[in-house]
C-alpha positions in Angstrom: -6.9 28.5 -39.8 -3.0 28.9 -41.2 -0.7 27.7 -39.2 1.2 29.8 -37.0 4.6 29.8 -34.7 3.7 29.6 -31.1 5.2 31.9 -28.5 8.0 31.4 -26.8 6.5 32.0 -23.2 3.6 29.7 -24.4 5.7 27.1 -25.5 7.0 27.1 -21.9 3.7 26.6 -20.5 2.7 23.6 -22.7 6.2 22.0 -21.6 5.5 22.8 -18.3 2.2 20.6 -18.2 4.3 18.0 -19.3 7.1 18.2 -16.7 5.3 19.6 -13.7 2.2 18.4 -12.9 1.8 19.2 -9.0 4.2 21.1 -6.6 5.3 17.4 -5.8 6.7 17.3 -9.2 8.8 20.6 -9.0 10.6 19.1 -5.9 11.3 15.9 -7.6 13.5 17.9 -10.5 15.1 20.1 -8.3 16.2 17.8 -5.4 17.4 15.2 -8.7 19.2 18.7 -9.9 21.1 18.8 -6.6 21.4 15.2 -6.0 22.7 15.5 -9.7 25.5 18.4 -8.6 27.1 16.2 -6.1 25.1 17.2 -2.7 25.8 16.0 0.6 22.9 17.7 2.5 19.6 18.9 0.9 17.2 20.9 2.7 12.9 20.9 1.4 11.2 23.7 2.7 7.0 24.0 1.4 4.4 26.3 2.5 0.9 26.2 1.1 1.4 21.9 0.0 4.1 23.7 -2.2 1.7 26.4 -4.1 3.3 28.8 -2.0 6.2 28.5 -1.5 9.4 25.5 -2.2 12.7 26.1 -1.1 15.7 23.5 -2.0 18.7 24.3 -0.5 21.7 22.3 -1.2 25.7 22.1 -1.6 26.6 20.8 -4.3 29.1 22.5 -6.7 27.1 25.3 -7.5 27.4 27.4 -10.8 29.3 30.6 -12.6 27.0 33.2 -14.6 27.1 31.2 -17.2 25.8 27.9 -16.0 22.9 29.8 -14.2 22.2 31.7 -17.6 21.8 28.6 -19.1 20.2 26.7 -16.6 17.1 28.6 -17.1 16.6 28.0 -21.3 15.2 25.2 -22.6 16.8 22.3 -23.7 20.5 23.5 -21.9 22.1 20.7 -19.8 25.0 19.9 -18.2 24.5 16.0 -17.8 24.6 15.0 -21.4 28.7 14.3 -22.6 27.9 13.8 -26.0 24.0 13.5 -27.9 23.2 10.5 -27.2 20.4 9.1 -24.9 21.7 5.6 -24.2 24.3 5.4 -21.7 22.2 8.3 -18.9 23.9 8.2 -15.6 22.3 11.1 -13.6 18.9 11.6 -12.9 18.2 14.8 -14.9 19.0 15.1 -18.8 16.5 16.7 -20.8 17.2 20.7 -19.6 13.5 21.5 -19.6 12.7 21.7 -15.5 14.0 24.9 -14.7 12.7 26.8 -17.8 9.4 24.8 -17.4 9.0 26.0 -14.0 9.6 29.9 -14.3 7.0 30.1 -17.1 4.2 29.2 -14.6 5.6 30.5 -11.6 8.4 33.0 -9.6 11.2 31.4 -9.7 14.6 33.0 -8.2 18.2 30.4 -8.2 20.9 31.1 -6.1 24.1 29.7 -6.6 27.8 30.2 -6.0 30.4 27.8 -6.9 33.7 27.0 -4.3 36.0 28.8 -5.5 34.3 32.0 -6.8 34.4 35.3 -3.8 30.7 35.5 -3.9 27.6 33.8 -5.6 24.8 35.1 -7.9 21.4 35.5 -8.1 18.7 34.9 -10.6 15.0 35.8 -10.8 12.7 34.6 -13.3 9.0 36.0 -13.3 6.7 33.9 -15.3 9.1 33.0 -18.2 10.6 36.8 -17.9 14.4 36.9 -16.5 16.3 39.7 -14.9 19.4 40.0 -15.2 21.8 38.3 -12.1 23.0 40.6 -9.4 25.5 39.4 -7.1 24.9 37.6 -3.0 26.6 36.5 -0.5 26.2 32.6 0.1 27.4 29.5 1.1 28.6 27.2 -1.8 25.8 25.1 -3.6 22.6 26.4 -4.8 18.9 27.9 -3.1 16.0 27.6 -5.8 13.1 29.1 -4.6 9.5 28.5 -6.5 6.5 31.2 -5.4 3.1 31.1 -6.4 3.3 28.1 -8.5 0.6 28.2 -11.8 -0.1 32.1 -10.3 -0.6 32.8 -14.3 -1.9 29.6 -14.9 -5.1 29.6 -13.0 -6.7 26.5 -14.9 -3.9 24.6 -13.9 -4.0 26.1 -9.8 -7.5 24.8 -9.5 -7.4 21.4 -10.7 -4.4 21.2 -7.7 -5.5 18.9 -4.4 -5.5 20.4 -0.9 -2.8 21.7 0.4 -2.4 18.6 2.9 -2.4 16.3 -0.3 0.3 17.8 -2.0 1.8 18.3 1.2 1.6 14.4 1.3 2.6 13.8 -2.3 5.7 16.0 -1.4 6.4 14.1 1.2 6.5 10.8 -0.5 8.7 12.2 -3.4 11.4 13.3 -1.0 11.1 9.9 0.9 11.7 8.1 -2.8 14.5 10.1 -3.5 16.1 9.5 -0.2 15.6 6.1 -0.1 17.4 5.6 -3.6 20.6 8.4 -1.9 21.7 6.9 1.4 24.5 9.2 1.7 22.7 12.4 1.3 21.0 13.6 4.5 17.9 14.9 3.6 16.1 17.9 5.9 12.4 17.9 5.2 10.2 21.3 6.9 7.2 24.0 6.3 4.6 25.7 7.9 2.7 22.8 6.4 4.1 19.8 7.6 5.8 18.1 10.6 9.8 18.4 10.2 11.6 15.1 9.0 15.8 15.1 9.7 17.4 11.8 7.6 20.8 12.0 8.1 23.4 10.2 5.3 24.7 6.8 6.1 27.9 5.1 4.9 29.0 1.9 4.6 27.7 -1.1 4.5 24.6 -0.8 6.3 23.6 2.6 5.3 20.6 1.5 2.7 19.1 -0.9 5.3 19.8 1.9 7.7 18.4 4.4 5.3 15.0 2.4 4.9 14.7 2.2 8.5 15.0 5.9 8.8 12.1 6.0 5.9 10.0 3.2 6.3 10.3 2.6 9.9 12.2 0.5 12.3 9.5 -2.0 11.9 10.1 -2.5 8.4 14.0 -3.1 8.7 12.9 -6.1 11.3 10.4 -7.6 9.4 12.5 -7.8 6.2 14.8 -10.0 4.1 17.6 -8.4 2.0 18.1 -9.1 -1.1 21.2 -9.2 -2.9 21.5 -11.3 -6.4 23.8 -11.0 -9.7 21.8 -12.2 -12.8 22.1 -11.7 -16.5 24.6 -8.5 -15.5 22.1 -7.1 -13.5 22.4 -6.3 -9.5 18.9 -7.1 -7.4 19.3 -5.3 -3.8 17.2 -3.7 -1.1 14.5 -5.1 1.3 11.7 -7.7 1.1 9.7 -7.9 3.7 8.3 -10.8 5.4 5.5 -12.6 4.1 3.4 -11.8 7.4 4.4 -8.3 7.0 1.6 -6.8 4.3 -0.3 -4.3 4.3 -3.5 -3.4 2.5 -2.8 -2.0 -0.8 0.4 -1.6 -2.7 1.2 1.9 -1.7 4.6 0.3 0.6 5.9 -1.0 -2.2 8.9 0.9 -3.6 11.2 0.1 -7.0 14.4 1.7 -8.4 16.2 1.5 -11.2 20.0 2.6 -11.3 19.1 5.0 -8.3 15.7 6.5 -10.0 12.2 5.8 -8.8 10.0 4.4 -11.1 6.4 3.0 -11.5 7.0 -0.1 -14.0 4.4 -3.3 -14.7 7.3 -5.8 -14.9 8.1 -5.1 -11.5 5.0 -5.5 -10.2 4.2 -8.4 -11.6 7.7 -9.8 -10.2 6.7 -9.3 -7.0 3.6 -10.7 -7.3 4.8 -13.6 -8.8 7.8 -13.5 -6.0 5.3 -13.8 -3.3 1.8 -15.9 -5.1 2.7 -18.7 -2.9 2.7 -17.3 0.1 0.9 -13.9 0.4 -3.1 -14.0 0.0 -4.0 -11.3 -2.9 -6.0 -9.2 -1.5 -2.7 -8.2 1.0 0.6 -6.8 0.0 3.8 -7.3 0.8 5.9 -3.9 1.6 9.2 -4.7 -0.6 11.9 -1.6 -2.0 13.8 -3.3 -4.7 17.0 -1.8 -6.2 17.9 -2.8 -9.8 21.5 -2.0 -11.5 21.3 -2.7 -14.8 23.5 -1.4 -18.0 22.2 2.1 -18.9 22.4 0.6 -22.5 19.7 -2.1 -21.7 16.8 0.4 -19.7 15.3 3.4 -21.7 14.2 6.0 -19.1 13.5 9.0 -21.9 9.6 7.6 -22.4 8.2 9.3 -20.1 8.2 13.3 -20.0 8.5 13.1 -16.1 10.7 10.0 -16.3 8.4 8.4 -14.0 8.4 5.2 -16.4 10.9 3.1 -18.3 11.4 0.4 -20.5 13.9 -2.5 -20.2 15.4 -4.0 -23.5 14.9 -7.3 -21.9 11.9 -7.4 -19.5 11.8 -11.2 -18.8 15.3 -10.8 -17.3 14.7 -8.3 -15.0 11.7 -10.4 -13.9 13.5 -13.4 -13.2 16.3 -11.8 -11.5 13.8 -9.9 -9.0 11.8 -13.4 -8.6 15.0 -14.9 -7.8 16.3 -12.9 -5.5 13.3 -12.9 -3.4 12.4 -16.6 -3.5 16.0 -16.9 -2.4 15.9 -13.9 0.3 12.7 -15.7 1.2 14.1 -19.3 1.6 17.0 -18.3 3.3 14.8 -17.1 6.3 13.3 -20.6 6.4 10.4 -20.2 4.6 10.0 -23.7 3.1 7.3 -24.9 -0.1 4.7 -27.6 0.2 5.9 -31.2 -0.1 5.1 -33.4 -3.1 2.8 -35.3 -0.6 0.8 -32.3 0.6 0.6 -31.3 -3.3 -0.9 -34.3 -4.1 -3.6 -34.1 -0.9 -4.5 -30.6 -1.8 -4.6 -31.5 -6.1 -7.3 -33.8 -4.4 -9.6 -31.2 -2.7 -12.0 -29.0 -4.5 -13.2 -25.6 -4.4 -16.9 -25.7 -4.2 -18.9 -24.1 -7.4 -20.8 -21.3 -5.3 -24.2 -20.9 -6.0 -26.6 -17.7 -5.5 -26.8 -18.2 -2.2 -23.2 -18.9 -1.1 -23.9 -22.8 -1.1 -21.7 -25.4 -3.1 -23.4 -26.6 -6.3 -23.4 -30.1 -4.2 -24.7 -28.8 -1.3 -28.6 -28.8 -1.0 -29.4 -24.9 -1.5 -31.8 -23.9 1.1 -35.7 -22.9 -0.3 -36.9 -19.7 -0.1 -38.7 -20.4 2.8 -35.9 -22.2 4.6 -35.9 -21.0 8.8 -32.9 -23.2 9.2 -31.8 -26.7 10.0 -34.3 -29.1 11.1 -33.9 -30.3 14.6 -31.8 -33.5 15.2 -33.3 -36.8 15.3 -32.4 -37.1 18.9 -34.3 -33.8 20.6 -34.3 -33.1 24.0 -35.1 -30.6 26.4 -31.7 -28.5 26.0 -30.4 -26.0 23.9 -29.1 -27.6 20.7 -26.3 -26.8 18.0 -29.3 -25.7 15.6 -30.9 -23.0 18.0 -26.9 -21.5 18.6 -25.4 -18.6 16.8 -21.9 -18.5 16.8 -22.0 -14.8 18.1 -23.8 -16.1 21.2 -20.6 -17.2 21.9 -18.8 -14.0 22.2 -20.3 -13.5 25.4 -18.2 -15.0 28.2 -21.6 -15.7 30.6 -23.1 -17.8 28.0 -23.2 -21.6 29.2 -24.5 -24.2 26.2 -25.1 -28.2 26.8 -26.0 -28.7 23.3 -27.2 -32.6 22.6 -24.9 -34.8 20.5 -25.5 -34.4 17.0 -24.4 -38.1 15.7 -26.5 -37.8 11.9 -24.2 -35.7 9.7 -26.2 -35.9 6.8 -29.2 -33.7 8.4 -27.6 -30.1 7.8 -25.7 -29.4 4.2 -22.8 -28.1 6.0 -22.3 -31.9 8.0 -21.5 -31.9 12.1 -17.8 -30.9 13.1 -15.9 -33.5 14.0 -12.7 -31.9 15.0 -10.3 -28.7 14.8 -7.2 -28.9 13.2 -4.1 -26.4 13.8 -6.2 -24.2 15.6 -7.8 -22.9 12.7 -9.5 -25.4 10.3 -12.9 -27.0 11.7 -13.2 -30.7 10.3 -16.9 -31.5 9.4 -18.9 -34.9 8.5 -21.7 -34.7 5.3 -22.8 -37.9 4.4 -20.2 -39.4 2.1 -17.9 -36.3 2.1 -15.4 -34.5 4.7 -15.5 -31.0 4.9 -12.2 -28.1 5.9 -13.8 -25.0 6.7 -11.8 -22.2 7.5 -12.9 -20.7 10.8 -11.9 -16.9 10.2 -12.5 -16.8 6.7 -16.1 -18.2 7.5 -16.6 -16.0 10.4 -15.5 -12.8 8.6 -18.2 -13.3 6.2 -21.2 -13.4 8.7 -19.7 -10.5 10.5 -19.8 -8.6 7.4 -23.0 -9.7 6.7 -24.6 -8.3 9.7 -22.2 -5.7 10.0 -24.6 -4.5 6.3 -28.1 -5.5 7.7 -27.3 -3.3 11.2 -26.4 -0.7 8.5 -29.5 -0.9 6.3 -31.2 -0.2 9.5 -29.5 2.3 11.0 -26.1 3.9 12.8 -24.0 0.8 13.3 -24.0 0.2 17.1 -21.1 0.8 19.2 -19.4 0.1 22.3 -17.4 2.9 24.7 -13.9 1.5 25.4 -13.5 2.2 28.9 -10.4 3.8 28.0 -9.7 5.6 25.0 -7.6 3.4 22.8 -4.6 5.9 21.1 -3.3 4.2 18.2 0.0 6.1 16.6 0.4 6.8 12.7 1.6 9.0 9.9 0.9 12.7 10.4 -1.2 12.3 6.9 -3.0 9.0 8.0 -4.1 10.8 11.0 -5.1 14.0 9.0 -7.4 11.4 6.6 -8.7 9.5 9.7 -9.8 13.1 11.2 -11.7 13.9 8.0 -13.5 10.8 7.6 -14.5 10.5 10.9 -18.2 11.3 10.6 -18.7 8.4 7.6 -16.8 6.2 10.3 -18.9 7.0 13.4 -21.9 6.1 11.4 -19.8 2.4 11.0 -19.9 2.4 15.3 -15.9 3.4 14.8 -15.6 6.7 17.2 -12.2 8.4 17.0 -10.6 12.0 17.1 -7.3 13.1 16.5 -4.6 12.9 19.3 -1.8 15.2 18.9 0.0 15.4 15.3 1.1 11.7 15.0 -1.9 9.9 16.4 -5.8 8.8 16.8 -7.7 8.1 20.1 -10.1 5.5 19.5 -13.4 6.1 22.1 -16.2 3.7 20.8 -15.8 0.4 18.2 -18.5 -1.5 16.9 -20.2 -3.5 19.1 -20.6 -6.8 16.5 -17.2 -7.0 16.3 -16.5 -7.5 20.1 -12.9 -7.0 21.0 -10.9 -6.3 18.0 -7.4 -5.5 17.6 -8.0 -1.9 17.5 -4.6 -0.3 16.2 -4.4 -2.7 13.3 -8.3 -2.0 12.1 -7.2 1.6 12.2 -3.8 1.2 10.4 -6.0 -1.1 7.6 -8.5 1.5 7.8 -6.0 4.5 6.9 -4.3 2.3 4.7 -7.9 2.3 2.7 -7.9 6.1 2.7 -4.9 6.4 1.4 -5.4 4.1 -1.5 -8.6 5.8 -2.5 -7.6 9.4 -1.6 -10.6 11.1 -1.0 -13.2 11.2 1.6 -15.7 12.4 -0.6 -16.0 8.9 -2.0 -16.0 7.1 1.1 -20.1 7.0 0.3 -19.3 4.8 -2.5 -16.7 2.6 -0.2 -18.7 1.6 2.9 -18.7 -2.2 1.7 -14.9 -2.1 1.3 -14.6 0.3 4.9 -17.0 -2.4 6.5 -15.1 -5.2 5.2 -11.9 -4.4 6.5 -13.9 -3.8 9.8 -14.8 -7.4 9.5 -11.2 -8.9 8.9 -10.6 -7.6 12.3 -14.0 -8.1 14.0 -13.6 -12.3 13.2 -12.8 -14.8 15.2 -8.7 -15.2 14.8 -6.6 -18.4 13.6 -5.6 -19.8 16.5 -8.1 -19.9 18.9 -9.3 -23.1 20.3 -13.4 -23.6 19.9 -15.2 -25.8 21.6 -17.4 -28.6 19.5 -21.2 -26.7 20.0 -19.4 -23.4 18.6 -18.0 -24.9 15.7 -21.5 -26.9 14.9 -23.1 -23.4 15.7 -20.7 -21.6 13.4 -21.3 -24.3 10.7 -25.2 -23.6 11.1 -25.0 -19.6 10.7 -22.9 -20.6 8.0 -26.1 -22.1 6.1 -28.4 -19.4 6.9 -26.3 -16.5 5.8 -26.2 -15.3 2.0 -22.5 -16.4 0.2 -21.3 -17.4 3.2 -19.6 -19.9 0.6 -16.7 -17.5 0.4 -14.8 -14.8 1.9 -15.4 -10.7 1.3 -11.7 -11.3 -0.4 -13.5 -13.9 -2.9 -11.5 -17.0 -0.8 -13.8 -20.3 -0.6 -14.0 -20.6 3.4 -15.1 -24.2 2.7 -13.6 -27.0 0.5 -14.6 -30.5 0.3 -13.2 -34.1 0.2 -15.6 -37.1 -1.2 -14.4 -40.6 -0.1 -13.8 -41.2 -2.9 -10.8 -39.0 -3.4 -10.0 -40.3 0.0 -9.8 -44.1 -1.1 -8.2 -43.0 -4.3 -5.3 -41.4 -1.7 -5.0 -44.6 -0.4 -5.2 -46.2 -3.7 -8.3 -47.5 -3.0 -10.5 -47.9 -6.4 -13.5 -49.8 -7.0 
């Protein structure tokens, strides 16, 4: 086949599946247009998640016939001085949005600068312009974007629901307003609940800014950051290392005012936090970086989503810093040489098939638990307890004295320590076992044999627990409901913002309902369909675990930790947490003595 010129309208189109990708990506170049133009108030209308119908209203300083003649060819820009690509200071520069945009859709610009009598208006229909007639407006500029891929149709159906790209709307404009304090931002459809952020100024107005987006929560469970290093400017938020959530959708970065998705900022933050957050939890952080437009090139990605930095290990350091500073300043203190030294001595056991250390005696396959004690006796003992039988407040146990630790594998507790860590006795060794991260395993582990069988079985709250969230995490919760009723969690929508919560699984006794919910929606939004939850019950069940375990901090009484310790032997991997933790580690006395510098 010779080789031929393309079309112009076809050339469109193929730039277009570079530059827009989902409605969400046509609001993110217009509202940078008018952030671009010098906006003070910008107004997002959608209808249809954004197929329909989306609106920008804003007002900045508009444009003559000219400009909006321009505006609509390829490659024309107003944000380039000269031709070169290494000192880019606005958010736009490539020309292509607008002309993208009216080749797979019907798109009509309205604009009128100050000091012009009256404004003008353009219509472009599917790459096909009319010529502008003139309107009376406000100054700025109204771009309005109908039936978006209506001549694409290959395009329109590989689109999400209309409540996902309603969502993925949403998040754009919350990026974008979060990186432009001063702007107040008006957010509204027929397909969404209405969001009002007004502009701040002054001092306060990011922190104020991120409270307005993220939540008051956020702004009081966060450090901020501000550090100067290698010419470069680290602000924003960090929150508190007991402020995470489940996955690493909270977690917002910037670079001179645009929002990107970039590995060496991730990695910074997880290196930022490695000593004190556990990794299967995530810190909610929005970073700021200033950096010379001559050291960050942001023309690598056709949606300018992406960037490179000239120097990479730079940045990381000075985002590391500035947390581990933000961090320290809030009294948040590292481990002593001493306590170094005592953990360097502990060890991990090597987990075997069945959950047990590689020094531990692995039960046989015939193995119906712990032999009795040497000294029996007529009442209940340790080794006939499960620690569930605990749960119920009615229960009394006199269990016999256990004084032989080397009869079970797991030893005989001898202690608690910091309400959380159970202090055991096997033979020659001493034995931390982590009482929640222990407990959340067998939990999870009946929480799959009650499913293997059957409907998880649930309890009714006597009354209706309402837990308040996003309007989209309430939307997902709604839809998976029926996977989750199977699970024993019962729970219909209440109102826009919220979720009443009727029945909970029974195993997991009295959980803190509103934070399995929020780790629960947090799920759905990381994996973004329902249709998959099939494939995600372990990972829906674990969370449900995490929640359903006995907490750190709570006092237990000697015959429920011995009775936990026994479970603990009987159930599969109970060797390690659903997050892959150890929930035991062990001390010989030997690594004792050689504390003490005792050696033989």
């Amino acid at each position: 086949m010779p080789i031929r010129q393309l079309p112009e309208d076809l050339i469109n189109r193929i730039a277009a599946g570079e530059v827009v990708e989902r409605p969400a990506s046509v609001v993110k170049e217009l509202v940078e247009n008018a952030i671009d133009a010098g906006a003070s108030r910008i107004a997002i209308t959608t209808a249809g998640g954004g197929q329909s119908l989306i609106r920008i209203e804003d007002d900045g300083v508009g444009m003559d016939e000219a400009d909006l003649l321009l505006s609509v060819e390829r490659h024309a820009t107003s944000k380039l001085a000269d031709d070169g690509l290494d000192d880019i200071r606005t958010l736009g520069f490539r020309g292509e949005a607008l002309a993208s945009i009216g080749s797979v859709a019907e798109l009509t610009i309205s604009s009128r600068r100050a000091e012009d009598a009256s404004g003008l208006r353009l219509a472009v229909r599917h790459g096909i312009k009319a010529r502008p007639v003139p309107l009376a407006m406000n100054r700025g500029t109204i771009v309005e974007v109908r039936e978006l891929f209506g001549n694409v149709p290959a395009r329109r159906k590989f689109l999400k629901s209309e409540r996902a790209e309603a969502a993925a709307i949403t998040d754009t404009v919350k990026r974008l307003a979060m990186a432009n304090p001063g702007v107040q931002f008006v957010l509204d459809g027929a397909d969404r609940t209405a969001s009002n952020w007004p502009g701040h100024a002054g001092e306060g107005a990011l922190r104020a800014r991120l409270g307005d987006v993220l939540g008051a929560d956020f702004g009081e469970n966060a450090v901020p950051l501000a550090t100067i290093r290698h010419g470069m400017v680290v602000t924003g938020l960090a929150g508190l290392p007991t402020y995470t959530r489940a996955n690493s959708l909270s977690q917002y970065f910037f670079v001179n005012g645009r929002s990107v998705r970039d590995k060496v900022l991730v990695g910074a933050i997880r290196a930022a936090y490695a000593d004190f957050v556990f990794r299967d939890r995530f810190p909610v952080v929005a970073i700021f970086v200033a950096v010379d437009p001559a050291d960050v090139d942001v023309n690598v990605h056709p949606a300018k989503a992406e960037l490179r930095f000239r120097d990479a290990g730079a940045v990381r350091g000075a985002v590391i810093r500035a947390i581990t500073d933000a961090l320290a300043a809030a009294g948040h203190r590292a481990s002593s040489s001493v306590a170094e030294d005592v953990v360097g001595a502990f060890r991990a056991p090597e987990f075997g098939a069945a959950g047990t250390s590689a020094g531990l005696a692995a039960p046989s396959p015939s193995y119906a638990g712990p032999p009795p004690p040497p000294r029996g006796g007529g009442s209940p003992t340790a080794t006939s307890l499960r620690f569930a039988d605990f749960a119920e407040p009615s229960a009394r146990y006199e269990p016999a004295p256990v004084d032989e630790p080397s009869v079970f594998p797991l030893g005989t507790a001898r202690a608690q320590m910091f309400d959380n860590f159970i202090v055991a006795q096997n033979g020659d060794s001493l034995l931390l076992v982590d009482q929640h991260a222990a407990h959340e395993r067998l939990v999870y582990e009946r929480f799959k044999a009650q499913l293997a069988a059957g409907p998880v079985a649930s309890q009714l709250q006597l009354i209706p627990v309402v837990v308040e969230l996003s309007e989209d995490d309430c939307a997902r919760l709604a839809e998976a409901a029926p996977v989750l009723e199977k699970l024993g969690l019962s729970l219909e929508r209440f109102g826009t913002r919220a979720v009443a919560v009727r029945e909970t699984p029974a195993l997991l006794g009295q959980p803190d309902v509103a934070g399995l919910v929020q780790d629960l929606a947090d799920g759905l939004a990381e994996w973004d369909s329902t249709a998959a939850l099939a494939d995600r019950l372990e990972a829906i069940i674990g969370r449900m675990a995490c929640h359903g375990s006995v907490r750190s901090g709570r006092r237990l009484k000697l015959e429920e930790m011995n009775a936990l310790l026994r479970e603990m032997e009987a159930t599969p991997h109970a060797g390690q947490c659903i997050h892959g933790r150890p929930t035991y580690v062990e001390l010989r006395k030997a690594d004792i003595e050689r504390l003490f510098g005792r050696t033989r």
